[in-house]
MARMI-273665 format. One record per residue: residue number from 1; residue in three letters; x, y, z of N, C-alpha, C, O in turn. Coordinates in steps of 0.001 Angstrom, whole numbers, always signed. Each point is the difference from the previous one (the first is absolute). Layout:
% MARMI-273665
@num: NUM, residu: ALA, n_c1: X, n_c2: Y, n_c3: Z, ca_c1: X, ca_c2: Y, ca_c3: Z, c_c1: X, c_c2: Y, c_c3: Z, o_c1: X, o_c2: Y, o_c3: Z
...
***
This chain:
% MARMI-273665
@num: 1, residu: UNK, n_c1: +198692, n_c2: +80235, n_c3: +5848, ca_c1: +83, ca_c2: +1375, ca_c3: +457, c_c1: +1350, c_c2: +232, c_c3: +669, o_c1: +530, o_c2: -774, o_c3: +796
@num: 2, residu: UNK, n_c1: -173, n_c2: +1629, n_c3: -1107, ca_c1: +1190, ca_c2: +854, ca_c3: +538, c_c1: +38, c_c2: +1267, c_c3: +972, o_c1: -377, o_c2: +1155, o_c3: -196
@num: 3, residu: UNK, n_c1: +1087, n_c2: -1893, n_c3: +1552, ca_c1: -112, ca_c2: +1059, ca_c3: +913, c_c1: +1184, c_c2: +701, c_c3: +81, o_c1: +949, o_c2: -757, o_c3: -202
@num: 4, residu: UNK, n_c1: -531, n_c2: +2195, n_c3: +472, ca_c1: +965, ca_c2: +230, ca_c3: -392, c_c1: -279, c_c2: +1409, c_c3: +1044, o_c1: -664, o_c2: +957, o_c3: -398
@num: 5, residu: UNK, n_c1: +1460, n_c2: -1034, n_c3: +2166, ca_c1: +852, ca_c2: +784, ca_c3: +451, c_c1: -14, c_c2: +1275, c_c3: -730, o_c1: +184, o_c2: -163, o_c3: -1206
@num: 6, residu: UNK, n_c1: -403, n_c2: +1819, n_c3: +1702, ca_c1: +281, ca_c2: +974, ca_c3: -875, c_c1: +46, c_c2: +1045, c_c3: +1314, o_c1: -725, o_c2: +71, o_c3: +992
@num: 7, residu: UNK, n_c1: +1760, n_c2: +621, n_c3: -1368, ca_c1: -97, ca_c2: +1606, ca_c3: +500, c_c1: -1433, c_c2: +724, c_c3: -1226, o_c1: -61, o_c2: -12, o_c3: -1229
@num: 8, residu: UNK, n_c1: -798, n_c2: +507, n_c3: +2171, ca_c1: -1168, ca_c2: +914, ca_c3: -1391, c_c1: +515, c_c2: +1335, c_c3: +520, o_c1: +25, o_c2: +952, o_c3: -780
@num: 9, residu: UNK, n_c1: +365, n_c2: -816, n_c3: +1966, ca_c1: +351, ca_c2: +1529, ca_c3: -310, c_c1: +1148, c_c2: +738, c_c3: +1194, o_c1: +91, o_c2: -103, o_c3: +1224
@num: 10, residu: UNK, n_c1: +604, n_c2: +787, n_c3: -2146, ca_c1: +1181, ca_c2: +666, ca_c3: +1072, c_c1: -19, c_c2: +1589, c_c3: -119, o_c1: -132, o_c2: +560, o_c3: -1088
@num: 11, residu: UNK, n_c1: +250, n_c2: +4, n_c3: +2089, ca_c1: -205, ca_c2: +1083, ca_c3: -429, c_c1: -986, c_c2: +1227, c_c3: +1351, o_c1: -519, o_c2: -318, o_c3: +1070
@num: 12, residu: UNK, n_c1: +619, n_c2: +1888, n_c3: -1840, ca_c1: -936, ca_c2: +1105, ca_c3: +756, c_c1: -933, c_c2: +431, c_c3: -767, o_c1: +154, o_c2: +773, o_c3: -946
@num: 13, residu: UNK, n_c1: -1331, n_c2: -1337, n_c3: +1384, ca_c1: -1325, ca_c2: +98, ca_c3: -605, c_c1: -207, c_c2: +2005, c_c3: -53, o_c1: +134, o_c2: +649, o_c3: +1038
@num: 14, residu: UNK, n_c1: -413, n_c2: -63, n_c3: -2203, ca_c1: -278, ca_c2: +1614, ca_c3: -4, c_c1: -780, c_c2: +269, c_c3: +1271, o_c1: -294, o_c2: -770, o_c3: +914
@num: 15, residu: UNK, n_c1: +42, n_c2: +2009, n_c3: -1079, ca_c1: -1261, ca_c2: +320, ca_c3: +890, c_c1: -1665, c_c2: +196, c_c3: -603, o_c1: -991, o_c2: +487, o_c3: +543
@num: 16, residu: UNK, n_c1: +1169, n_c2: -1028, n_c3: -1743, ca_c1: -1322, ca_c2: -83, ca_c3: -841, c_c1: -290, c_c2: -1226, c_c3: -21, o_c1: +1008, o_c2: -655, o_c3: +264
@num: 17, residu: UNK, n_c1: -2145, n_c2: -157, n_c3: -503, ca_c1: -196, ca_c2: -1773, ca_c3: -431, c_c1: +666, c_c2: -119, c_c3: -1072, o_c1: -68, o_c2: +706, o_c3: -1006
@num: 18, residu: UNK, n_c1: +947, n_c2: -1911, n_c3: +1275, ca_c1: +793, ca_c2: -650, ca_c3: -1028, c_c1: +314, c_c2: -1150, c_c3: +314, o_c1: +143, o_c2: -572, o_c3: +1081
@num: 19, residu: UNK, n_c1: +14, n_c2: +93, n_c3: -2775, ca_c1: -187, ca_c2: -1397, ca_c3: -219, c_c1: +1401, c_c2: -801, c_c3: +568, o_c1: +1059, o_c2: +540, o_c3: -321
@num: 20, residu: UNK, n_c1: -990, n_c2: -1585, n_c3: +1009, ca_c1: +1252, ca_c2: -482, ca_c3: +780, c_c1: +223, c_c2: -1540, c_c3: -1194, o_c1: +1136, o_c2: -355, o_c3: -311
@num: 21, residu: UNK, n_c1: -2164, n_c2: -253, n_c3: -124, ca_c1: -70, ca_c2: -1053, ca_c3: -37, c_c1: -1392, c_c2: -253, c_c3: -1014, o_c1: -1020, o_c2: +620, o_c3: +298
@num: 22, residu: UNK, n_c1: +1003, n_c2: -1657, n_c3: -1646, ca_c1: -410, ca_c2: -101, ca_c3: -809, c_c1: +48, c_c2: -1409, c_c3: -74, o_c1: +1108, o_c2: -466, o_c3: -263
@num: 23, residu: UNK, n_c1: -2228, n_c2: -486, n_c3: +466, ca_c1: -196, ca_c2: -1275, ca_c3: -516, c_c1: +154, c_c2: -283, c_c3: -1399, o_c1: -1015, o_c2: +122, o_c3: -685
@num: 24, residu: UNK, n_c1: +2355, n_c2: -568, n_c3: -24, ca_c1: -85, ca_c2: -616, ca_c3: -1360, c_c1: -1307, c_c2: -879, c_c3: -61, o_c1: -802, o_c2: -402, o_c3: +844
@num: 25, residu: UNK, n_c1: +971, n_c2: +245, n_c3: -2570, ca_c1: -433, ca_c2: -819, ca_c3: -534, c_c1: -275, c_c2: -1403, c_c3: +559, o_c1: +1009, o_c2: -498, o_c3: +502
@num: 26, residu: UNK, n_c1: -2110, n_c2: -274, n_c3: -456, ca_c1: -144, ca_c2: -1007, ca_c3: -192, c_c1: +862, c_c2: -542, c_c3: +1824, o_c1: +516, o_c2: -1093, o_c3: +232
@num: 27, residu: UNK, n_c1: -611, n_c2: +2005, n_c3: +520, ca_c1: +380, ca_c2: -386, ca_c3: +1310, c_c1: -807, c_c2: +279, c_c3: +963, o_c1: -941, o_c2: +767, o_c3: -202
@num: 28, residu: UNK, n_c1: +1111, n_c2: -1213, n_c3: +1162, ca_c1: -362, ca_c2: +324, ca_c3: +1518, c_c1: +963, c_c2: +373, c_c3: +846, o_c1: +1144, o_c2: -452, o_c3: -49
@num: 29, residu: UNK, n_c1: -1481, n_c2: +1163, n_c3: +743, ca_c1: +1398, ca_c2: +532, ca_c3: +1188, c_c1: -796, c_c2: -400, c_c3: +1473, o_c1: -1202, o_c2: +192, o_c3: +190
@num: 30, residu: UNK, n_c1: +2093, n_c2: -754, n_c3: +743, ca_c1: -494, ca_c2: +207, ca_c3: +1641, c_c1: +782, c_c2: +754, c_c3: +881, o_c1: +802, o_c2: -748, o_c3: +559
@num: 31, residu: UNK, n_c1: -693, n_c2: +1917, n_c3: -194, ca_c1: +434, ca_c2: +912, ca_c3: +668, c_c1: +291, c_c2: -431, c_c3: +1608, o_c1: -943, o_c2: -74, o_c3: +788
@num: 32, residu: UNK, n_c1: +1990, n_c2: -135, n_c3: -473, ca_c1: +533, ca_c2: -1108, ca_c3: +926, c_c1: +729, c_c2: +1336, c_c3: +1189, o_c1: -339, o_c2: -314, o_c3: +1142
@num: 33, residu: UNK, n_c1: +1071, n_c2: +1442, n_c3: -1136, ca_c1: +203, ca_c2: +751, ca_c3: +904, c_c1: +666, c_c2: +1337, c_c3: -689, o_c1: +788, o_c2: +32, o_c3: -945
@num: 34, residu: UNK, n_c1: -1284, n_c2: +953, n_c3: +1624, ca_c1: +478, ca_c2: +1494, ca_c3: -77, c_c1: +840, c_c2: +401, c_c3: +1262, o_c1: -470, o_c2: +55, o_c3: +1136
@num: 35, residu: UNK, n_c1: +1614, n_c2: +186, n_c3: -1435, ca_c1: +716, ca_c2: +1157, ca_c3: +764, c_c1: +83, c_c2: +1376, c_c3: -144, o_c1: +607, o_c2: +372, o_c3: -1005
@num: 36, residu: UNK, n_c1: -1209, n_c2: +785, n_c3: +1995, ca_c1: +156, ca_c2: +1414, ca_c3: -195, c_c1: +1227, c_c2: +73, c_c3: +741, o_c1: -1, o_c2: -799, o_c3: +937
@num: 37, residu: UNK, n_c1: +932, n_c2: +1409, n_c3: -1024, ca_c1: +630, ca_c2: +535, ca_c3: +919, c_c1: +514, c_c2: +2063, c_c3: -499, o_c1: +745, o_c2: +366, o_c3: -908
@num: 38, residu: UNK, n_c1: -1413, n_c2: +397, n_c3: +1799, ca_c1: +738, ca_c2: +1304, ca_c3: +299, c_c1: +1210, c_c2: +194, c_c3: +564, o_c1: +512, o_c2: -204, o_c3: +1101
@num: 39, residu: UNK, n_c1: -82, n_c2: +799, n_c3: -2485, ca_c1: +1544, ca_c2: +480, ca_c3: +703, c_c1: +140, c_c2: +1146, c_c3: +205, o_c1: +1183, o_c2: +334, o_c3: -54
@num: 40, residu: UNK, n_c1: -1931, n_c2: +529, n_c3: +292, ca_c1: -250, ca_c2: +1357, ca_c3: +468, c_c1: +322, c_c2: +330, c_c3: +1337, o_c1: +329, o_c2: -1054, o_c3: +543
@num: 41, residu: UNK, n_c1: -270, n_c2: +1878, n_c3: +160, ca_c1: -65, ca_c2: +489, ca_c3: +1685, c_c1: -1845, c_c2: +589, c_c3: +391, o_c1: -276, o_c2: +446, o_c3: +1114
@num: 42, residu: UNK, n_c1: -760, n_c2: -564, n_c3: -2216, ca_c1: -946, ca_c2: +86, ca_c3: +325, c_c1: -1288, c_c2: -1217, c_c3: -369, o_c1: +122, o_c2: -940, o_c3: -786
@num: 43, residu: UNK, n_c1: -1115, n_c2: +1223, n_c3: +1452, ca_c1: -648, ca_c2: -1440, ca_c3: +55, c_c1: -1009, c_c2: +888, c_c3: -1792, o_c1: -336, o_c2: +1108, o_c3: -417
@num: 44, residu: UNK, n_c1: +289, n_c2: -2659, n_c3: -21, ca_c1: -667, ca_c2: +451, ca_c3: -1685, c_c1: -1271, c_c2: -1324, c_c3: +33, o_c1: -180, o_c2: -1087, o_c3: +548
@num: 45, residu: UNK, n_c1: -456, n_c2: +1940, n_c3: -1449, ca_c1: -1263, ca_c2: -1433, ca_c3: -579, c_c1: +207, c_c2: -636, c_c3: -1161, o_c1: +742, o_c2: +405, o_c3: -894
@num: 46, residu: UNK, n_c1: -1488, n_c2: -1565, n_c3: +878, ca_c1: -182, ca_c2: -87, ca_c3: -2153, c_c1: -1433, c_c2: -827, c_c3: +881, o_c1: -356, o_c2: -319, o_c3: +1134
@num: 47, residu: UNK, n_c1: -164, n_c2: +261, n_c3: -2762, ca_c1: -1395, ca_c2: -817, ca_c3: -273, c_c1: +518, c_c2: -1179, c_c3: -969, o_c1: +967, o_c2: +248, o_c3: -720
@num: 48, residu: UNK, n_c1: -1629, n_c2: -1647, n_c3: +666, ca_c1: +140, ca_c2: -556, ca_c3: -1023, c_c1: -647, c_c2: -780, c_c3: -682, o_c1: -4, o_c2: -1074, o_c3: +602
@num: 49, residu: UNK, n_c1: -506, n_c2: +1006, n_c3: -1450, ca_c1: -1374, ca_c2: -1003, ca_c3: -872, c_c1: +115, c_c2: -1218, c_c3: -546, o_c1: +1145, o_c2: -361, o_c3: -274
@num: 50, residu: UNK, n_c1: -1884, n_c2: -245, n_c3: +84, ca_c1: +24, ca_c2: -1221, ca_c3: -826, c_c1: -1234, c_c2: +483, c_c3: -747, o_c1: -1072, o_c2: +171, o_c3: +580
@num: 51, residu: UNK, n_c1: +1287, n_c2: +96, n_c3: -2185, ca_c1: -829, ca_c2: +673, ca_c3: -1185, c_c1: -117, c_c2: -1085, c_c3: -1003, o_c1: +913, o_c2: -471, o_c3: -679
@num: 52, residu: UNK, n_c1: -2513, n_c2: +50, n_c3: +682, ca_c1: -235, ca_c2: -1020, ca_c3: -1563, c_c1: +255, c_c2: +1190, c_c3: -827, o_c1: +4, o_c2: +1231, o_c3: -15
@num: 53, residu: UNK, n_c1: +270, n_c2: -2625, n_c3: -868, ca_c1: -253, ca_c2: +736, ca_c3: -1409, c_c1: -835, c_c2: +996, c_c3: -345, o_c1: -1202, o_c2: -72, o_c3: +255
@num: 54, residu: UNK, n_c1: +1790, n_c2: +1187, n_c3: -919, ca_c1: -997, ca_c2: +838, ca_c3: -732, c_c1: -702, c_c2: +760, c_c3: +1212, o_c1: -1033, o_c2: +668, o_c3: -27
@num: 55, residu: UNK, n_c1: +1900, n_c2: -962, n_c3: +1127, ca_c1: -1212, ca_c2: +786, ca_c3: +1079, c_c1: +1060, c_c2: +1071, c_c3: +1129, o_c1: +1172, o_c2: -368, o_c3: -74
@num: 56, residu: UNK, n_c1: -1261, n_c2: +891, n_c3: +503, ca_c1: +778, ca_c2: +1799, ca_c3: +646, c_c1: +265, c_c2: -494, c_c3: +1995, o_c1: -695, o_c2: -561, o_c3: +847
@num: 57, residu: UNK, n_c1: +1682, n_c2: +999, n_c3: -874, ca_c1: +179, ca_c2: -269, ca_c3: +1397, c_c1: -1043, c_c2: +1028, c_c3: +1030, o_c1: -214, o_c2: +1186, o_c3: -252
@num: 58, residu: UNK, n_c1: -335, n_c2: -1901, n_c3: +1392, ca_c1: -852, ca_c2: +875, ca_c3: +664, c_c1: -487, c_c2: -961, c_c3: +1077, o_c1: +491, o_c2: -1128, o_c3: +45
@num: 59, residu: UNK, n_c1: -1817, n_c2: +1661, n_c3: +1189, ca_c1: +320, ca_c2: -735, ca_c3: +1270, c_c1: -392, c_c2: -1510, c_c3: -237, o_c1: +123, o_c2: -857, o_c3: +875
@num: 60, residu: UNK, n_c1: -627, n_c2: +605, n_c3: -2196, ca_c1: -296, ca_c2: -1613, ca_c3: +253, c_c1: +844, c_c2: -504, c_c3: -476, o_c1: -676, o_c2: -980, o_c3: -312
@num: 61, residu: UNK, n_c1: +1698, n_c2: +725, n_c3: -87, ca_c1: +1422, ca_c2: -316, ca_c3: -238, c_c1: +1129, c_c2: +140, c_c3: +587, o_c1: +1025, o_c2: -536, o_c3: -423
@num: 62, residu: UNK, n_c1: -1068, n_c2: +1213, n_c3: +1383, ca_c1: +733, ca_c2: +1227, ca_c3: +758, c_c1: +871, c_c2: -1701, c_c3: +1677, o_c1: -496, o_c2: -458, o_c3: +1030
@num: 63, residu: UNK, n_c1: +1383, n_c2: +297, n_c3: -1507, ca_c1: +394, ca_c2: -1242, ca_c3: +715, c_c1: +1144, c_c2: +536, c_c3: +1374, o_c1: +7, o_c2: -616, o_c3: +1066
@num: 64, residu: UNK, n_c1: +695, n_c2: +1551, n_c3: -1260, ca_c1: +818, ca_c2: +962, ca_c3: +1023, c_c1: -342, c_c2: +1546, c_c3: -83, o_c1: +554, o_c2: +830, o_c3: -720
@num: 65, residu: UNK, n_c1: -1949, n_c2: -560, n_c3: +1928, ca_c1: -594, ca_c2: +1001, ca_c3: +116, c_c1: +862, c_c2: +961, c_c3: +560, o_c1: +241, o_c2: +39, o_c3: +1207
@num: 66, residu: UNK, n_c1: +516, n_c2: +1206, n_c3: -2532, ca_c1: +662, ca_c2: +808, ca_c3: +1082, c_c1: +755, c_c2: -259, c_c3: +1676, o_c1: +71, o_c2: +515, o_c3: +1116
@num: 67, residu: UNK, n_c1: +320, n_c2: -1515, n_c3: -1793, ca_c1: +1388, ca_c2: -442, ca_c3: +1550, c_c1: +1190, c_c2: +837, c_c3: +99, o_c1: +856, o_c2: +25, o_c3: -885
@num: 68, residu: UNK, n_c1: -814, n_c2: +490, n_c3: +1690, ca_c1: +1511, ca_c2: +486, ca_c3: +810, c_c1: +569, c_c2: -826, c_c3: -186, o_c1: -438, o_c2: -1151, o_c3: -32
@num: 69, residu: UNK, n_c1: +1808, n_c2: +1550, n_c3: -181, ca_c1: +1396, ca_c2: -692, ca_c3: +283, c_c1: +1010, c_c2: +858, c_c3: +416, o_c1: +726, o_c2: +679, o_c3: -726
@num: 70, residu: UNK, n_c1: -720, n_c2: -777, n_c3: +2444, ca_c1: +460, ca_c2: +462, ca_c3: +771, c_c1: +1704, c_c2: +664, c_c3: -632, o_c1: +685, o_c2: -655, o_c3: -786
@num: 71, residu: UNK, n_c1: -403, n_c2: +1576, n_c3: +1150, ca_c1: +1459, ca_c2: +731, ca_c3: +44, c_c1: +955, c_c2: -1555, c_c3: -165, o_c1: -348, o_c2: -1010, o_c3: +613
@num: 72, residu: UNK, n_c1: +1392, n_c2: +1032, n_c3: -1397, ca_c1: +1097, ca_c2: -912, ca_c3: -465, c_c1: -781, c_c2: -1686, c_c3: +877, o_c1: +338, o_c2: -606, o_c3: +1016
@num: 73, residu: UNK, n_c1: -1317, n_c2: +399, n_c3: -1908, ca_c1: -704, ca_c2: -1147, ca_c3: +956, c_c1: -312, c_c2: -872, c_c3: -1675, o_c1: -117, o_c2: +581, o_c3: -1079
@num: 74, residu: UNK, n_c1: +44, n_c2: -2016, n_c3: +1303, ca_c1: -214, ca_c2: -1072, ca_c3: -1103, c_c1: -940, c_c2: -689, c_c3: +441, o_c1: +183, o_c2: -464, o_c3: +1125
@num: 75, residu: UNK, n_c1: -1248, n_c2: +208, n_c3: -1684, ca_c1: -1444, ca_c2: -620, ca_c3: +342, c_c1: +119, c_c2: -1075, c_c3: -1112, o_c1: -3, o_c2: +523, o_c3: -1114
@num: 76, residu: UNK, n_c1: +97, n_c2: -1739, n_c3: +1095, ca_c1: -654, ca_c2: -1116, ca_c3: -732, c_c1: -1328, c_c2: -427, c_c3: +217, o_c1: -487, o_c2: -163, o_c3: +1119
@num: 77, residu: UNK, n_c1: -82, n_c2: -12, n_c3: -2158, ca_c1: -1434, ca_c2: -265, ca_c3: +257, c_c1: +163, c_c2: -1518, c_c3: -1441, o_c1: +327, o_c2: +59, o_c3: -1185
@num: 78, residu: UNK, n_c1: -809, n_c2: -1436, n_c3: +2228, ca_c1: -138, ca_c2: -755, ca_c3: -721, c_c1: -1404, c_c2: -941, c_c3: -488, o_c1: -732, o_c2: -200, o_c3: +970
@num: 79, residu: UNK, n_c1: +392, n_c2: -201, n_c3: -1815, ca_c1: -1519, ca_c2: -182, ca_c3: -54, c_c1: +401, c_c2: -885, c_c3: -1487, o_c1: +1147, o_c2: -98, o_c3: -434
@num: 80, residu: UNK, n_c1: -2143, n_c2: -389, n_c3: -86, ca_c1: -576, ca_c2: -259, ca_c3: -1612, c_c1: -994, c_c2: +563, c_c3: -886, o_c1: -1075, o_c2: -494, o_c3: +343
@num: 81, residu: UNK, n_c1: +986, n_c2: +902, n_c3: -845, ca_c1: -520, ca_c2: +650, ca_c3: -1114, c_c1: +341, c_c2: -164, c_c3: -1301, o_c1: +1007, o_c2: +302, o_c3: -640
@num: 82, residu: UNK, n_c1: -2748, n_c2: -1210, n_c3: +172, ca_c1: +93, ca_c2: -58, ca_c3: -1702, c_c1: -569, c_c2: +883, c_c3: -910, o_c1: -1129, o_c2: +473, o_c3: +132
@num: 83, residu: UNK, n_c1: +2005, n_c2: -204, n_c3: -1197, ca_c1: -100, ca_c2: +951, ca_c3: -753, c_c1: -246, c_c2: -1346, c_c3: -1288, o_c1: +967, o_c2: -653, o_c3: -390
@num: 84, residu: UNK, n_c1: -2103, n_c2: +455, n_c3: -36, ca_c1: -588, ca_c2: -1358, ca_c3: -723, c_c1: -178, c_c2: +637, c_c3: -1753, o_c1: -399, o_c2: -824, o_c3: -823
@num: 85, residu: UNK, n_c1: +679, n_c2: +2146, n_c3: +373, ca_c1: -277, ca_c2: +199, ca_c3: -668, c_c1: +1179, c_c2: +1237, c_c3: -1043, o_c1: +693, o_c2: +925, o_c3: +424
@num: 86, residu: UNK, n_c1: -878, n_c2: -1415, n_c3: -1806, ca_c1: +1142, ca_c2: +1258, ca_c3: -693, c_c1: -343, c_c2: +1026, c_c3: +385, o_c1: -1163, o_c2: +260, o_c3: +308
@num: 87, residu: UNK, n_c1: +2275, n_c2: +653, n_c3: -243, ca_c1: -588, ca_c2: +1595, ca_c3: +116, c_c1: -234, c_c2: +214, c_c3: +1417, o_c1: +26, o_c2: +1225, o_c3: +119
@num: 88, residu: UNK, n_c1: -245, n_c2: -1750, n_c3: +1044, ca_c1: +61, ca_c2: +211, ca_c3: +1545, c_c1: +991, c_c2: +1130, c_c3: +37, o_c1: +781, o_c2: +203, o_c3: -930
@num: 89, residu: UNK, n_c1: -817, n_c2: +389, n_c3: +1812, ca_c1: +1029, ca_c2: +699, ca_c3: +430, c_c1: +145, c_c2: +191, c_c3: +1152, o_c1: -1029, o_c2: -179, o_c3: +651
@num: 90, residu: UNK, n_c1: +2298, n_c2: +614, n_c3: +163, ca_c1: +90, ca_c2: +155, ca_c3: +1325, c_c1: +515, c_c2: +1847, c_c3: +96, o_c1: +885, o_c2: +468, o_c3: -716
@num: 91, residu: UNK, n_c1: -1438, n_c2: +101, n_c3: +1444, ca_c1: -329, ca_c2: +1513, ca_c3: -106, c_c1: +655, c_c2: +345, c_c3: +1349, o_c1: +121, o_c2: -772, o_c3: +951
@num: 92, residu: UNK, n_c1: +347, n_c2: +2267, n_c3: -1028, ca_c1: +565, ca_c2: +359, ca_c3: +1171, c_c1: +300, c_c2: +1400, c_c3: -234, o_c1: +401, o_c2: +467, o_c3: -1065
@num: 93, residu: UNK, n_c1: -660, n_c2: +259, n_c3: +2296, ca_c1: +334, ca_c2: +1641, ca_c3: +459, c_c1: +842, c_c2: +159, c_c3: +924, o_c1: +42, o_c2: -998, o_c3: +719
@num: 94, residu: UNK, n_c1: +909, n_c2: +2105, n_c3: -297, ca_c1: +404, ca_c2: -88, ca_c3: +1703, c_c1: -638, c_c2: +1453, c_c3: -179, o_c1: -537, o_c2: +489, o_c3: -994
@num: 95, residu: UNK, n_c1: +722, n_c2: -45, n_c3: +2036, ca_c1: -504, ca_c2: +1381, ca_c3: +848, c_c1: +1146, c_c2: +1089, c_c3: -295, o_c1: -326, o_c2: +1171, o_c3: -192
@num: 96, residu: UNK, n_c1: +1887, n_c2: -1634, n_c3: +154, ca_c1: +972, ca_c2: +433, ca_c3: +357, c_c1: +1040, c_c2: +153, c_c3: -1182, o_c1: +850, o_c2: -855, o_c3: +249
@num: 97, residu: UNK, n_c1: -624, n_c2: +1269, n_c3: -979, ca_c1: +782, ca_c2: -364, ca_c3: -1519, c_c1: +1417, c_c2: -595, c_c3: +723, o_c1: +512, o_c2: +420, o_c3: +1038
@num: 98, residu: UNK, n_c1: -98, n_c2: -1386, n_c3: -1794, ca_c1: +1572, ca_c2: -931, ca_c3: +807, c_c1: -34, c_c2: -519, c_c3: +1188, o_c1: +1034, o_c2: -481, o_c3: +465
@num: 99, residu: UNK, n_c1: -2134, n_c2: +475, n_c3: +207, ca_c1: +187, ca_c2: -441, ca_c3: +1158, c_c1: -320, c_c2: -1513, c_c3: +533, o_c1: +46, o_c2: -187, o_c3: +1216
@num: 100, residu: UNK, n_c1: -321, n_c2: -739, n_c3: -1961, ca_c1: -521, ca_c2: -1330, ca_c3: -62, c_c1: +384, c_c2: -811, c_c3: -1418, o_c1: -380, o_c2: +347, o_c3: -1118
@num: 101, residu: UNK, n_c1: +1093, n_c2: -1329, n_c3: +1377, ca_c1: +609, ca_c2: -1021, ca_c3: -992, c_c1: -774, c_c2: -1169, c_c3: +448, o_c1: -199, o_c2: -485, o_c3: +1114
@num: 102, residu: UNK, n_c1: -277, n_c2: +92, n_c3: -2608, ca_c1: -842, ca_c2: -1335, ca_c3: +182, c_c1: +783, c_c2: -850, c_c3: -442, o_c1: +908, o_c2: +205, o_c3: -805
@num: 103, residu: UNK, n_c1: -1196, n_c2: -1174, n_c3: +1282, ca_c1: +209, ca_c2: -1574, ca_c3: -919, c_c1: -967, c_c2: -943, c_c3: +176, o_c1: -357, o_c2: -321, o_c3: +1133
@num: 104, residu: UNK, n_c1: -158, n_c2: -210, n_c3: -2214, ca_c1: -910, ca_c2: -1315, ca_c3: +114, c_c1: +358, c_c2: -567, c_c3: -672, o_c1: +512, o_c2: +404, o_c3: -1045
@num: 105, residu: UNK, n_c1: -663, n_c2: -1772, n_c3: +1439, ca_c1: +312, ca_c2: -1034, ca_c3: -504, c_c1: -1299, c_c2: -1269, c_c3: -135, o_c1: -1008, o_c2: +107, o_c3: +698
@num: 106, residu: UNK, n_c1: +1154, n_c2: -1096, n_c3: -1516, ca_c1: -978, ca_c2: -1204, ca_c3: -633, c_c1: +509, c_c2: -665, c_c3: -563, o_c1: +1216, o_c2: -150, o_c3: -128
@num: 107, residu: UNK, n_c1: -2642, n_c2: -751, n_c3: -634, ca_c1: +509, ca_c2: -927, ca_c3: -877, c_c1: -1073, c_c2: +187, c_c3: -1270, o_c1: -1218, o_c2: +166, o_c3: -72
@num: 108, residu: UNK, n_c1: +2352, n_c2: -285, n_c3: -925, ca_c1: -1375, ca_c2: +87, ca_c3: -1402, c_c1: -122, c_c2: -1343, c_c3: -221, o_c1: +970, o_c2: -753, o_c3: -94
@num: 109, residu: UNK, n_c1: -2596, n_c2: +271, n_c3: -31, ca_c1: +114, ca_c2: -1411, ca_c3: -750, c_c1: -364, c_c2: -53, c_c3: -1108, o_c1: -1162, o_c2: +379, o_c3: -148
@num: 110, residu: UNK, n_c1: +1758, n_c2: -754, n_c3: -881, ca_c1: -262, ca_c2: +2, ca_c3: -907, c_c1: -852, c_c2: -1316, c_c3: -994, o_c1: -260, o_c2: +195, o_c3: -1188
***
């Protein structure tokens, strides 16, 4: 098996659910830390999921419940999370259109 270090996602999640992150084929991913940071002058939210397969983001998936991220403020939130299956996805909204840049990062094993 092959572990293999990855940025899964860079980027400003819409203000609708959208997909950040897609488990290939024949892998596993462990979701190792998220950075929000707002670069706004006002405080903004996002939500964010961890979605099996074939299944819709909502509160039982629901892993960053509508969190603030305070006015020009950077929150790391570090943890593990396996995504054990193709087709997982990692899901995300903000409150605020532009106002929150994600990055997460892992490892796919392949």
């Amino acid at each position: 098996m092959a572990n293999t270090p990855k940025r899964l996602y860079t980027g400003q999640p819409g203000t609708t659910i959208g997909t950040l992150y897609t488990v290939p084929a024949s892998t596993k991913t462990i979701v190792k830390n998220i950075v929000l940071a707002n670069t706004t002058a006002t405080d903004a939210t996002i939500d964010i999921h961890l979605v099996p397969n074939g299944g819709t983001a909502g509160a039982t998936n629901k892993i960053v419940p509508t969190y603030t991220v305070t006015a020009k403020n950077t929150v790391v939130i570090d943890f593990s999370a396996v995504l054990d299956t193709a087709g997982d996805t990692i899901q995300a909204l903000q409150g605020t259109s532009g106002a929150i840049t994600v990055y997460i990062s892992g490892i796919e094993v392949v």
